[in-house]
N, C-alpha and C positions, 0 to 999 in steps of 0.2 A: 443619329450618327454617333454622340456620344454614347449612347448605350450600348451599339453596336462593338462601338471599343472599348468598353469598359468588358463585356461578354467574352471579346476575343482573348482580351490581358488573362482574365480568371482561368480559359480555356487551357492557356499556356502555361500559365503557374501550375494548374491541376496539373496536366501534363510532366510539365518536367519534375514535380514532386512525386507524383505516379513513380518515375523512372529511379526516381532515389529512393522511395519507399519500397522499392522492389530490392532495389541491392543491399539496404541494411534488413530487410523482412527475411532474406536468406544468412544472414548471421543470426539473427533470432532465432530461428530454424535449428541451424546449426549447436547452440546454446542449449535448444532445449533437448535438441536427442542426446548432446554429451550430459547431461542432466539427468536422463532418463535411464541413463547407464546406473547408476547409484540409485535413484529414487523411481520405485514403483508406481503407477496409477498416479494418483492425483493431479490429471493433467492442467484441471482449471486453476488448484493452489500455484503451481508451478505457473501458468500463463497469467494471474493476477498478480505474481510474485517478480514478473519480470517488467509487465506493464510498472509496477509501484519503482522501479529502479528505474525505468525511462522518463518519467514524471516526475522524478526526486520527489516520491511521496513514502510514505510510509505506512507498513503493513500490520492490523492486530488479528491472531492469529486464535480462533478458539478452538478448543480441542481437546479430549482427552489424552491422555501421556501414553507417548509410546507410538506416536504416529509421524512419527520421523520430521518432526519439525526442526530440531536442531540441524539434523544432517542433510534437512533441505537449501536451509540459506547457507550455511559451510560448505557445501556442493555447488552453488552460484558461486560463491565468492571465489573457490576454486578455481571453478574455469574462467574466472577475467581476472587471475590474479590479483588479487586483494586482500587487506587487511580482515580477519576476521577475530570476534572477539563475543565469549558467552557469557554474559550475566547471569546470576541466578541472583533472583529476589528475594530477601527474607525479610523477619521482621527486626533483623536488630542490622539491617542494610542502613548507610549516612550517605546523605548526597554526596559528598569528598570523596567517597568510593566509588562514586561512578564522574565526577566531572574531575579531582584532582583536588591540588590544593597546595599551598607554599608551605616549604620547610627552610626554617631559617639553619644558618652556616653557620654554628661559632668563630670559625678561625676565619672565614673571612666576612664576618657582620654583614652579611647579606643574607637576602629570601632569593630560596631557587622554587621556580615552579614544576611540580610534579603530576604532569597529566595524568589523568586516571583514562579506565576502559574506554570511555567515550571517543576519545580519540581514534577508532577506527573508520573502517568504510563500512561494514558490515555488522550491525547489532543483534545480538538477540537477548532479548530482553525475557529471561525464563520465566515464568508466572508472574508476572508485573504486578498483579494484583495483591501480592503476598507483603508487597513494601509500605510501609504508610506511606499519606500523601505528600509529606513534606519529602521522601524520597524521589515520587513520583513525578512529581511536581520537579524533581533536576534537569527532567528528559526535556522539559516546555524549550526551554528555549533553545536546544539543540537541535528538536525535530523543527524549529517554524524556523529560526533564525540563520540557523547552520553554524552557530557559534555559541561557543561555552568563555563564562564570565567565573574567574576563580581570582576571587576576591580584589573586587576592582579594577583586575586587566581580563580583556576582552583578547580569544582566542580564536581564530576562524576555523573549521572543519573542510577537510579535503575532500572534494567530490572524486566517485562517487560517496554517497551517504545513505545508508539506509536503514531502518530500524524495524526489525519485526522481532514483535509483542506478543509473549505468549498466557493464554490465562484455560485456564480449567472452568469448562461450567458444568459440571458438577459437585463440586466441593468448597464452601462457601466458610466454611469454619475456617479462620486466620486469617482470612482475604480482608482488603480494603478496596469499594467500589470505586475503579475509574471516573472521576469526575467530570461533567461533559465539557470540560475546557480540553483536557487532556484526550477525551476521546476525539474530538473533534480537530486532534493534529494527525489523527491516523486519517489516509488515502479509503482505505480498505478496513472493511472487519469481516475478513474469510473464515466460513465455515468448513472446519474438517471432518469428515465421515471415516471409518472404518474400511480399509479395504476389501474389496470382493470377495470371495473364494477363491477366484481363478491367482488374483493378486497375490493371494496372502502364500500361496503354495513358490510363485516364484519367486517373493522375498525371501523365504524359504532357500531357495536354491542356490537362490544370490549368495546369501550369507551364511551359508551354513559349509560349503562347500569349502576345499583347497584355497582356493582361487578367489579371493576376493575382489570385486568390482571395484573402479579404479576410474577415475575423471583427470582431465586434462586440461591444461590451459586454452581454449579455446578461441577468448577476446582479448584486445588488449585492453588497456586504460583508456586511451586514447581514444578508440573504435567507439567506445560507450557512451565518454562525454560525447562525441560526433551525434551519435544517435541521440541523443537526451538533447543537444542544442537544435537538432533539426525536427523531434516533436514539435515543437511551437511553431514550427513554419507549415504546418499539416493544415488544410483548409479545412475550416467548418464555415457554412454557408450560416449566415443571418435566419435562413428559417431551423437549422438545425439550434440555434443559438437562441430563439423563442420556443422550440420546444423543450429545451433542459429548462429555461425562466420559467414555464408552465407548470413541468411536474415538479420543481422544487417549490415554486409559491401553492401548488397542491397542497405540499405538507403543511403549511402555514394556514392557508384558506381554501379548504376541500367544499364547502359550501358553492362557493365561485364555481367549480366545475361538476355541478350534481354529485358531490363524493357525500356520501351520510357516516362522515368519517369524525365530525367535532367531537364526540363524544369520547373517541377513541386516543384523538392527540394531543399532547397535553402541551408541548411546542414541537415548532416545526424546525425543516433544516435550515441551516446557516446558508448565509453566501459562499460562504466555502465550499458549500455541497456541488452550485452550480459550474466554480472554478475548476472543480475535480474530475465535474462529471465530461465538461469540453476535455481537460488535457489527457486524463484517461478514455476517452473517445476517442482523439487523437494517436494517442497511441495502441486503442486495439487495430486500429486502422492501420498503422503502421505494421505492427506484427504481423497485420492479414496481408501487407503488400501492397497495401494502396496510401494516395499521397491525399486524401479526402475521407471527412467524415458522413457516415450514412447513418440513420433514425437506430440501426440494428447495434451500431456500435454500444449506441447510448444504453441501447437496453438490456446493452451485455452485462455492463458494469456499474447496471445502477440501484440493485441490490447491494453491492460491498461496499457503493459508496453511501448510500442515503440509508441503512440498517439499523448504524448507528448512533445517526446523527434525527432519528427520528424518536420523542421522549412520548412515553407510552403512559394513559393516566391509568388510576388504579382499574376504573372500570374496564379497560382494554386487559389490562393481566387475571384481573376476577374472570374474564369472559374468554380466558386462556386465545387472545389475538395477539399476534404477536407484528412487529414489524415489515415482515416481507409481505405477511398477506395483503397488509395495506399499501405498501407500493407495487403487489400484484394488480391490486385495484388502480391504484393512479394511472401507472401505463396501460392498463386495458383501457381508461375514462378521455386519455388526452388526446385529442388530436394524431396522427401520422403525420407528419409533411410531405 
């Protein structure tokens, strides 16, 4: 009898979260075609870019230049009205420049606090890699904490918040490597490709013309936190919730699951991986309209979550293997539910 009620509650919760996931999964919709007005192709960047703002997680974006990164996240921040704001990384960048920092008043013997960039909704953070680390290292506790500490007072950040990180992999002269402290506050490490032929002719068209493309306000503020606090009411069942503990302890003990992968990883993902991979589950779920997570979600998003949070020994780079093919192999080794 108790089980029979406990089946029916679950029934009902799916249900009536079904009915909610449908009505904000048609804003999402709506978001992304006023989105797609300005930005060509790149439909998965564009729907990991939106998942990472439903989840208050944050996006690192690789890429080579010129593939409209900037005026992807300045086109979201667009249409839900919001704060937007561009960093460019150099090497002679000081943390003060991007968290703030007090300037004292002569005439009246006090410190005024002078926010820096960080203070928006919307970051992008231009070749991040380009700053040293002690720069780097500014972002740590704005992207986990949601607040910035300039010099002894502690500042809260307005949601939404989001930070996408951009880094060039092919040009390593000047750069300083991301540290896996810092990589491991990013949600996502999305990969960007070149667009198609077909693509590249109507960017073209888009921007070369009279008439330049032109985005709208779409969401409010309001509508978004909504959607961002009713992710975490999105149901993931206990077996979906042992198969994210499976393929993440994968990365840690590929042994455990016939993977002949020890020689390949040199550590595994964090528990952050599994925290990311439920709420980003959660909300592909929600994007697709439903109020419940399925095995598919997980394994939409679990390349941008676990890529870079997986550390590769030398033998795996001498033997040019790289990250995904190994959580190719994890999710082909682990159970379905």
């Amino acid at each position: 009898m108790i089980h029979f009620l406990l089946e029916n509650k679950k029934f009902y919760i799916v249900t009536l979260h079904n009915t909610k996931a449908a009505t904000y999964a048609k804003d999402i919709e709506t978001l992304e075609s006023e989105i797609k007005k300005i930005i060509v192709g790149q439909e998965t960047v564009v729907e990991k870019l939106i998942i990472a703002l439903i989840i208050q997680g944050h996006v690192l974006l690789e890429g080579v230049p010129g593939l409209a990164k900037t005026l992807m996240v300045k086109t979201l921040s667009d249409c839900i009205d919001c704060s937007f704001i561009r960093m460019q990384f150099t090497p002679d960048l000081l943390p003060a420049d991007i968290t703030g920092t007090k300037i004292y008043n002569h005439k009246e013997m006090t410190f005024t606090t002078l926010k820096g960039p960080i203070f928006a909704n919307f970051i992008l953070a231009d070749e991040i890699n380009r700053a040293p680390p002690k720069v780097q290292s500014a972002l740590l506790e704005s992207m986990q904490e949601k607040q910035v500490s300039i010099q002894g007072e502690t500042f809260p950040l307005e949601r939404p918040f989001l930070v996408m990180a951009t880094q060039n992999p092919i040009e390593s002269e000047g750069t300083y490597k991301l540290p896996e402290a810092q990589l491991d506050r990013f949600v996502f490490k999305v990969l960007i490709n070149h667009p198609s032929k077909e693509e590249e002719i109507e960017i073209m068209n888009r921007f070369t013309e009279s008439i330049m493309p032109a985005s709208s306000k779409i969401l409010s503020l309001k509508r978004i936190l909504e959607i961002q606090d009713f992710n975490q009411m999105i149901y993931a069942d206990d077996k979906i919730k042992t198969y994210v503990s499976e393929i993440v302890d994968a990365t840690r003990n590929p042994s455990l699951y016939d993977l002949d992968l020890e020689d390949y990883i040199e550590y595994g993902a964090s528990p952050r991986a599994s925290l990311w991979l439920i709420l980003a589950g959660k909300a592909h779920a929600l994007v697709h309209g439903r109020g419940y997570v399925t095995p598919e979600d997980i394994q939409a998003i679990a390349y941008e979550v676990l890529r870079h949070r997986i550390l590769l020994t030398y033998e795996a780079e001498a033997e040019e293997i790289n990250s995904d093919e190994i959580i190719k192999k994890i999710l082909a080794n682990i159970a379905i539910p």
